[in-house]
Short mmCIF file of the C-alpha atoms (twelve columns), coordinates in Angstrom:
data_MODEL
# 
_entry.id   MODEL 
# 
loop_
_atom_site.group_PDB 
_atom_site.id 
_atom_site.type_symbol 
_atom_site.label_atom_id 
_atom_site.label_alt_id 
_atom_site.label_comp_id 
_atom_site.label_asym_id 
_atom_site.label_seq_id 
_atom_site.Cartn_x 
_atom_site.Cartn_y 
_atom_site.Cartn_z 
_atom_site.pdbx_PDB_model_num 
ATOM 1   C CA . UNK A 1   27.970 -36.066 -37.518 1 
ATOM 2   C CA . UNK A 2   25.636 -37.064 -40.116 1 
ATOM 3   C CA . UNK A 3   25.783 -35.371 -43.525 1 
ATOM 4   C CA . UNK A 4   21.651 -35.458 -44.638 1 
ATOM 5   C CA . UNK A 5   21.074 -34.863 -48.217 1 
ATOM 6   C CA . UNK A 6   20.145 -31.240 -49.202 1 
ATOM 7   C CA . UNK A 7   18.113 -30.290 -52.011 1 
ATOM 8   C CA . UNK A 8   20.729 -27.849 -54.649 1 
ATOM 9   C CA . UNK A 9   19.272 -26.740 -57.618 1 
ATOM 10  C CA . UNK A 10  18.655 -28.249 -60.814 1 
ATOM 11  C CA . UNK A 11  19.936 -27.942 -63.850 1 
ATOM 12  C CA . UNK A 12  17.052 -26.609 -66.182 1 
ATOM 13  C CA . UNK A 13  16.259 -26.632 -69.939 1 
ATOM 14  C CA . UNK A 14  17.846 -23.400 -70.464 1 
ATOM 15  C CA . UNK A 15  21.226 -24.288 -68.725 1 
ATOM 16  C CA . UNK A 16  21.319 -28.279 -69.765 1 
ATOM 17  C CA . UNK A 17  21.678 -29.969 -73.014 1 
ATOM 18  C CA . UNK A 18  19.136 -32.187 -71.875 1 
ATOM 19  C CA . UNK A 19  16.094 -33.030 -70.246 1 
ATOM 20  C CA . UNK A 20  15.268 -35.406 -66.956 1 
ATOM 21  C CA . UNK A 21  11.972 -36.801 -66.793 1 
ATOM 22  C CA . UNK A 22  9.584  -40.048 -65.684 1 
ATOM 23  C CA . UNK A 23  10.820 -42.920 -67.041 1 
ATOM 24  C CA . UNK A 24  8.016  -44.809 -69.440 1 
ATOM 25  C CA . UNK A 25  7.892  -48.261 -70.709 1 
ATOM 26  C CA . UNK A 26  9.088  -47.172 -74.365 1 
ATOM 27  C CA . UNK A 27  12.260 -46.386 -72.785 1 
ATOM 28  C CA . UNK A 28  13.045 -50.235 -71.462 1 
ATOM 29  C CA . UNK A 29  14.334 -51.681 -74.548 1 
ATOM 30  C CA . UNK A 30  16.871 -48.188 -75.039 1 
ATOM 31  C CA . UNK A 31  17.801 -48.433 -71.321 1 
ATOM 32  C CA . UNK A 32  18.475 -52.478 -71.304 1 
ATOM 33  C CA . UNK A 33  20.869 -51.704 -74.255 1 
ATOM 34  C CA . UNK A 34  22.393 -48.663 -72.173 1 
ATOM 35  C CA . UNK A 35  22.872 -50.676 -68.984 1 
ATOM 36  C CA . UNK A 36  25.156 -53.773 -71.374 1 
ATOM 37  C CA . UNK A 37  26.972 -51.055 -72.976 1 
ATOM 38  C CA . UNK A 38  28.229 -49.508 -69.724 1 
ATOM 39  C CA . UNK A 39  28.282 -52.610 -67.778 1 
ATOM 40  C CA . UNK A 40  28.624 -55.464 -69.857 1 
ATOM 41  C CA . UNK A 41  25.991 -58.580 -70.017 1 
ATOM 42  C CA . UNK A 42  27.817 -59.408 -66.999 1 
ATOM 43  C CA . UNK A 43  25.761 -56.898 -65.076 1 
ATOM 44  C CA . UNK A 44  23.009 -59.348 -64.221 1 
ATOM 45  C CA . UNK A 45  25.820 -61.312 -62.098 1 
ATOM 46  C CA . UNK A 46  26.552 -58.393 -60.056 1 
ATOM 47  C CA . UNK A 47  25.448 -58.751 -55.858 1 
ATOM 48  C CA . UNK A 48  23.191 -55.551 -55.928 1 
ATOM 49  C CA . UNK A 49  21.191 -57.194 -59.020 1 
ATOM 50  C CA . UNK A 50  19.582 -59.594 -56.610 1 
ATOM 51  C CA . UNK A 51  18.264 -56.316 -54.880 1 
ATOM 52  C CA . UNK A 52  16.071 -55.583 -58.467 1 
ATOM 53  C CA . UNK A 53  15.579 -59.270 -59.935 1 
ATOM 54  C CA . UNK A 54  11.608 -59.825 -60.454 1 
ATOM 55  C CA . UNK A 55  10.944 -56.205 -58.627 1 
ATOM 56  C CA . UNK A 56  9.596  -53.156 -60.044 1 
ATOM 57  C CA . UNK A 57  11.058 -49.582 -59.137 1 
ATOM 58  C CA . UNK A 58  10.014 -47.418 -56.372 1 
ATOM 59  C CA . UNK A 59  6.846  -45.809 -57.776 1 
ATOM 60  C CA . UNK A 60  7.633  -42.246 -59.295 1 
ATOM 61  C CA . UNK A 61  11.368 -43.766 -58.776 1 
ATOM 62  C CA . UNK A 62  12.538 -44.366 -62.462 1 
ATOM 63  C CA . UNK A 63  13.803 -41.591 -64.869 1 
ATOM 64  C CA . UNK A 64  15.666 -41.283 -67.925 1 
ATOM 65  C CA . UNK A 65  17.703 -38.446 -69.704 1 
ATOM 66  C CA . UNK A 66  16.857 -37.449 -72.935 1 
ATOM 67  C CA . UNK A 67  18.999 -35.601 -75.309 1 
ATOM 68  C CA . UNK A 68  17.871 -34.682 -78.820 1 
ATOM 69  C CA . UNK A 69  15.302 -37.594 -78.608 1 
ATOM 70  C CA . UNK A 70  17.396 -40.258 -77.515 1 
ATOM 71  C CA . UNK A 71  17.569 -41.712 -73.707 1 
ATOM 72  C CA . UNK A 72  20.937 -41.222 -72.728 1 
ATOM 73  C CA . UNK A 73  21.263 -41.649 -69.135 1 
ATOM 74  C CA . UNK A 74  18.948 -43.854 -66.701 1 
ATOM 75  C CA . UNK A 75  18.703 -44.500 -62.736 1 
ATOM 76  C CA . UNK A 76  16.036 -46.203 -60.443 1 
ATOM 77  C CA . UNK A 77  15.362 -46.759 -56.882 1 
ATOM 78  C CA . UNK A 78  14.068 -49.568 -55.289 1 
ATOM 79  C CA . UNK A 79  12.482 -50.381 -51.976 1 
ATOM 80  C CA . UNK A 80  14.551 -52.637 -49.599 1 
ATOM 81  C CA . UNK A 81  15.054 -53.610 -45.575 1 
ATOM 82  C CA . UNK A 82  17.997 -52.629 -44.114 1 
ATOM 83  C CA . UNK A 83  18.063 -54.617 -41.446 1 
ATOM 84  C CA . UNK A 84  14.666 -53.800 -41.195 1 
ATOM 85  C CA . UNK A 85  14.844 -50.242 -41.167 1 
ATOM 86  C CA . UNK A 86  12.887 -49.012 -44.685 1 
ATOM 87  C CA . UNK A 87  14.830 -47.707 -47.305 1 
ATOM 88  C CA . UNK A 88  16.302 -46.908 -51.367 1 
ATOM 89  C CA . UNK A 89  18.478 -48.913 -53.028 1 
ATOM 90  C CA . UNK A 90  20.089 -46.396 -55.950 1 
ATOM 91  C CA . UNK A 91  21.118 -48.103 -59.013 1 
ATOM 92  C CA . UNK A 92  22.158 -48.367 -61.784 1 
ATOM 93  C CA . UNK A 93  23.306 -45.106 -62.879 1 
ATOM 94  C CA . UNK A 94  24.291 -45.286 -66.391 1 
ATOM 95  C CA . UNK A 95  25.271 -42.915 -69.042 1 
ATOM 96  C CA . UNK A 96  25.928 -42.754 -72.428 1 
ATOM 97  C CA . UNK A 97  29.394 -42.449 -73.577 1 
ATOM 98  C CA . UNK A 98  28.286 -39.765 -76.016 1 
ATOM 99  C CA . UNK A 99  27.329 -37.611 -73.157 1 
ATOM 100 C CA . UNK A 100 29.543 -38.188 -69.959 1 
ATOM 101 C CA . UNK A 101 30.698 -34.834 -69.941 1 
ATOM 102 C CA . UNK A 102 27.287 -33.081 -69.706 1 
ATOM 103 C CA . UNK A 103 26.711 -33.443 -66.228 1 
ATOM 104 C CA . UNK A 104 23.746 -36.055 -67.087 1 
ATOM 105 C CA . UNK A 105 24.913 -38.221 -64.039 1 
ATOM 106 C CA . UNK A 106 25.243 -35.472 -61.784 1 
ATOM 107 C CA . UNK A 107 21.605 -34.420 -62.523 1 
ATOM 108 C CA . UNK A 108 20.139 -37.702 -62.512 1 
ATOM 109 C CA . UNK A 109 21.458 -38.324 -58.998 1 
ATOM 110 C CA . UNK A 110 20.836 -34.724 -57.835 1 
ATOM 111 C CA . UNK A 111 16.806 -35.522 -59.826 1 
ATOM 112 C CA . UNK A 112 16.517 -38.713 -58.222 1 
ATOM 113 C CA . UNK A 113 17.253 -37.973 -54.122 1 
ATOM 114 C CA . UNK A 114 15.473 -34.709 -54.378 1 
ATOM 115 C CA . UNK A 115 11.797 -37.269 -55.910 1 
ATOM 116 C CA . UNK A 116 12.496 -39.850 -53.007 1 
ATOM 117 C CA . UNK A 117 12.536 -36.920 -50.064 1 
ATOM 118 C CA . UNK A 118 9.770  -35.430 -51.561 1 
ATOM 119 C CA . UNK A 119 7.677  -38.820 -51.149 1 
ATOM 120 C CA . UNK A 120 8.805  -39.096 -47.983 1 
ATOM 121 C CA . UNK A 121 11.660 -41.209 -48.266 1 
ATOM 122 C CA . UNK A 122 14.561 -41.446 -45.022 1 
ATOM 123 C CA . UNK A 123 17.174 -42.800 -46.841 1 
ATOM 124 C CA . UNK A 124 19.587 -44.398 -49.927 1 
ATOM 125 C CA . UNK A 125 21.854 -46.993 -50.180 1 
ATOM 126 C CA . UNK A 126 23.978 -47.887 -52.720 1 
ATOM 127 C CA . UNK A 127 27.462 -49.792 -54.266 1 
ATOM 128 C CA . UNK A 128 29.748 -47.318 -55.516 1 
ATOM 129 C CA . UNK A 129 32.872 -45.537 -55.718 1 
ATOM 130 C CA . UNK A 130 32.863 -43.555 -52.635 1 
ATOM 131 C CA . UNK A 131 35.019 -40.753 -54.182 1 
ATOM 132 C CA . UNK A 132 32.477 -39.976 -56.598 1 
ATOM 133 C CA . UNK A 133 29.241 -40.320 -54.654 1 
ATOM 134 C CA . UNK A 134 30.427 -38.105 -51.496 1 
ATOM 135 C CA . UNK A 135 29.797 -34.976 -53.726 1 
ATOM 136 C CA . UNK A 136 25.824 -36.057 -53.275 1 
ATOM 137 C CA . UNK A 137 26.249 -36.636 -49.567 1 
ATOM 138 C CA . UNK A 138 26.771 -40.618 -49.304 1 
ATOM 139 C CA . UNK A 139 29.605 -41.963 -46.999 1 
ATOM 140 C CA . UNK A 140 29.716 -45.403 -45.775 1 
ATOM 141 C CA . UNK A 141 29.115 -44.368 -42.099 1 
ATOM 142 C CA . UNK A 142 25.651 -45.235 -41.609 1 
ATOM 143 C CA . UNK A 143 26.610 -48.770 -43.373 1 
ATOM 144 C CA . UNK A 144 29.203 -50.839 -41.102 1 
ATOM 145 C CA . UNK A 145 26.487 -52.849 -39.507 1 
ATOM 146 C CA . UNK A 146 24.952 -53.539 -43.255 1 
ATOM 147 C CA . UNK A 147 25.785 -56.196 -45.557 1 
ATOM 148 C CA . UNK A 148 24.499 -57.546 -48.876 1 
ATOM 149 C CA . UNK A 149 23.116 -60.493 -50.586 1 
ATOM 150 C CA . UNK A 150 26.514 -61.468 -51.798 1 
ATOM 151 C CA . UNK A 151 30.172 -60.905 -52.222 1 
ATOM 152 C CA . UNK A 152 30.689 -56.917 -52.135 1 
ATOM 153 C CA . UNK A 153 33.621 -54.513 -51.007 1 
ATOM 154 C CA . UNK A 154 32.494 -52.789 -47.684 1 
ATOM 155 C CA . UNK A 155 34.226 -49.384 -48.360 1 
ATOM 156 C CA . UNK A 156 31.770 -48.977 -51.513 1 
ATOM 157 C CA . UNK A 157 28.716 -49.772 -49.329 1 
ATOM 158 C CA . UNK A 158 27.235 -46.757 -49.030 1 
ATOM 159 C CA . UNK A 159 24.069 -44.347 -47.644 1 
ATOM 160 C CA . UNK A 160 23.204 -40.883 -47.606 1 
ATOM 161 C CA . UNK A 161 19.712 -40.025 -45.073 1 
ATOM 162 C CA . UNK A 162 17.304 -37.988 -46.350 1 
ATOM 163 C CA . UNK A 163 15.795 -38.003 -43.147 1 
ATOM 164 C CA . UNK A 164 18.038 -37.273 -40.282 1 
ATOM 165 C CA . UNK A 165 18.949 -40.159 -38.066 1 
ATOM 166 C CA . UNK A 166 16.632 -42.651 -40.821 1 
ATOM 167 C CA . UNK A 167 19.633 -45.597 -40.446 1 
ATOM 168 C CA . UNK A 168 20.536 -44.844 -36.905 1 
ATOM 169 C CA . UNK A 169 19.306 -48.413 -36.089 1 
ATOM 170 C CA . UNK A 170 20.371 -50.277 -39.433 1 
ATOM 171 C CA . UNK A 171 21.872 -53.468 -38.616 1 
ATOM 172 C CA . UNK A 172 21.891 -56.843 -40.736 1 
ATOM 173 C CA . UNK A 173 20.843 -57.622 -44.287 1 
ATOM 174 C CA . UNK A 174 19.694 -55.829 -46.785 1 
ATOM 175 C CA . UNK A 175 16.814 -57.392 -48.667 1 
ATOM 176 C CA . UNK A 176 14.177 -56.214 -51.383 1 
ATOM 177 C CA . UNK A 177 10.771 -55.197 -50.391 1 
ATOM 178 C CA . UNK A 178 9.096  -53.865 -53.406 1 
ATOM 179 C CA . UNK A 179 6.524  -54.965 -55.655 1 
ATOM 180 C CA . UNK A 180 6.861  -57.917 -58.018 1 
ATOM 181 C CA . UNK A 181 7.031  -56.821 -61.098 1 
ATOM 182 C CA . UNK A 182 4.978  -57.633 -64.063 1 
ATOM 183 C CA . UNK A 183 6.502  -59.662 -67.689 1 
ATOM 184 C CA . UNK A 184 5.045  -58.014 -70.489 1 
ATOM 185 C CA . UNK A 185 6.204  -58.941 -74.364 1 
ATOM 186 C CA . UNK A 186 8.497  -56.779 -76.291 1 
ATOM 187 C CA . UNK A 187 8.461  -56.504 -80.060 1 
ATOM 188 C CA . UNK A 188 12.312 -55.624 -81.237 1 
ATOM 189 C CA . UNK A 189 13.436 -56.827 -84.302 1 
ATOM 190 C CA . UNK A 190 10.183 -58.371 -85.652 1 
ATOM 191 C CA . UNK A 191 10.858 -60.867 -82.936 1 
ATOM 192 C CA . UNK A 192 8.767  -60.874 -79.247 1 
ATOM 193 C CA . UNK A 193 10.665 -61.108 -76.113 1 
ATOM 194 C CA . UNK A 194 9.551  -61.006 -72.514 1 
ATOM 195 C CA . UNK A 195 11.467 -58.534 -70.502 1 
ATOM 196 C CA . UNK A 196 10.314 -56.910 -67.122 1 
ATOM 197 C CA . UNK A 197 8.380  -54.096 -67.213 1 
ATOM 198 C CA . UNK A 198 9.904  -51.977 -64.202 1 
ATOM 199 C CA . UNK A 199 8.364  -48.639 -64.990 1 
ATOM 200 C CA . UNK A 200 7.415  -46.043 -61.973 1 
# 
C-alpha cells in the first residue's frame, strides 16, 4: 500500500531556533552561495538541474530559513510531467553547515509538502537518499516506470502522493512544465550580474 503524506506539526517560533517563511528575491544571491557551498559549482551539472534550468518555482513553492537574520536553509518545488501525470519536483534542499543540527531540513521539508497539498498538489518527486527521505513518506514505489532527463541511480528516484493514488498511472519521462522564468540584474560587489529570478 501507498504511504500518502500526512500533515505533523510544525515546529514554531517558540520551539525552533528559527523561522520558515516565503522565499523573496533578496534572498537569491544568499541562497546561490548556499546551494555552491553544499553542492559545489558542480551542481549545475547534476540530471535533476535540467528539471529547474530557465524555470521559475511553483508559485507559493520557494522558502527559506532564517536564523538570527541570515538565510540558512532553502528548498523549492517545481512543476513537471511525469509521464504526463502533473506533479512536484523537490529540490534542492540545502542547509547551512552552521545549522545542520537544528532540524532546519526537517522543517523545510515537513513546511514545504504541507504548502503544495494545501494548493492542491497530488504529488512529489525527487533524487535523494532514500534512507533519509522515508521519514517524510517518499519511497521509490510509485517511480519504477519513471525516468529522468539524464544519467541518475533508480533506487534514489523517489515520490511521496499527497493525493492518494496521484502517480498510479506515471509512466515515462519526467519533464518541466512550469513557467519560464524571468533574468533580472543583480548588483553584488559593485559589479551587475544577471541571474534568474525564481521567486514564488
Amino acid at each position: 500500500m501507498t504511504a500518502v503524506w500526512k500533515t505533523t506539526a510544525a515546529l514554531t517560533t517558540e520551539t525552533a531556533p528559527f523561522a520558515i517563511r516565503a522565499e523573496r528575491a533578496s534572498d537569491v544571491v544568499v541562497r546561490e552561495a548556499l546551494l555552491d557551498a553544499s553542492f559545489g559549482e558542480g551542481r549545475h551539472a547534476r540530471t535533476c538541474q535540467r528539471l529547474r534550468d530557465g524555470r521559475a518555482p511553483a508559485e507559493g513553492l520557494a522558502f527559506s530559513a532564517v536564523h538570527e537574520g541570515r538565510v540558512v536553509g532553502t528548498v523549492r518545488l517545481w512543476h513537471v510531467s511525469a509521464g504526463g501525470i502533473p506533479a512536484l519536483v523537490l529540490g534542492p534542499l540545502a542547509v547551512d553547515a552552521s545549522c545542520r543540527k537544528l532540524g532546519v531540513g526537517a522543517a523545510l521539508m515537513t513546511h514545504a509538502l504541507a504548502a503544495a497539498k494545501a494548493r492542491g498538489h497530488g504529488a512529489v518527486i525527487l533524487r535523494g537518499d532514500a534512507g533519509y527521505y522515508a521519514r517524510f513518506g517518499f519511497s521509490a514505489e510509485k517511480t519504477g516506470e519513471l525516468a529522468l532527463p539524464g544519467p541518475f541511480e533508480r533506487d534514489r528516484l523517489l515520490a511521496v502522493e499527497l493525493r492518494d493514488g496521484a502517480l498510479n498511472d506515471a509512466f515515462g519521462m519526467i519533464v518541466a512544465t512550469g513557467m519560464k522564468a524571468r533574468r533580472a540584474r543583480i548588483r553584488t560587489g559593485g559589479k551587475a550580474r544577471k541571474l534568474l529570478i525564481q521567486a514564488a
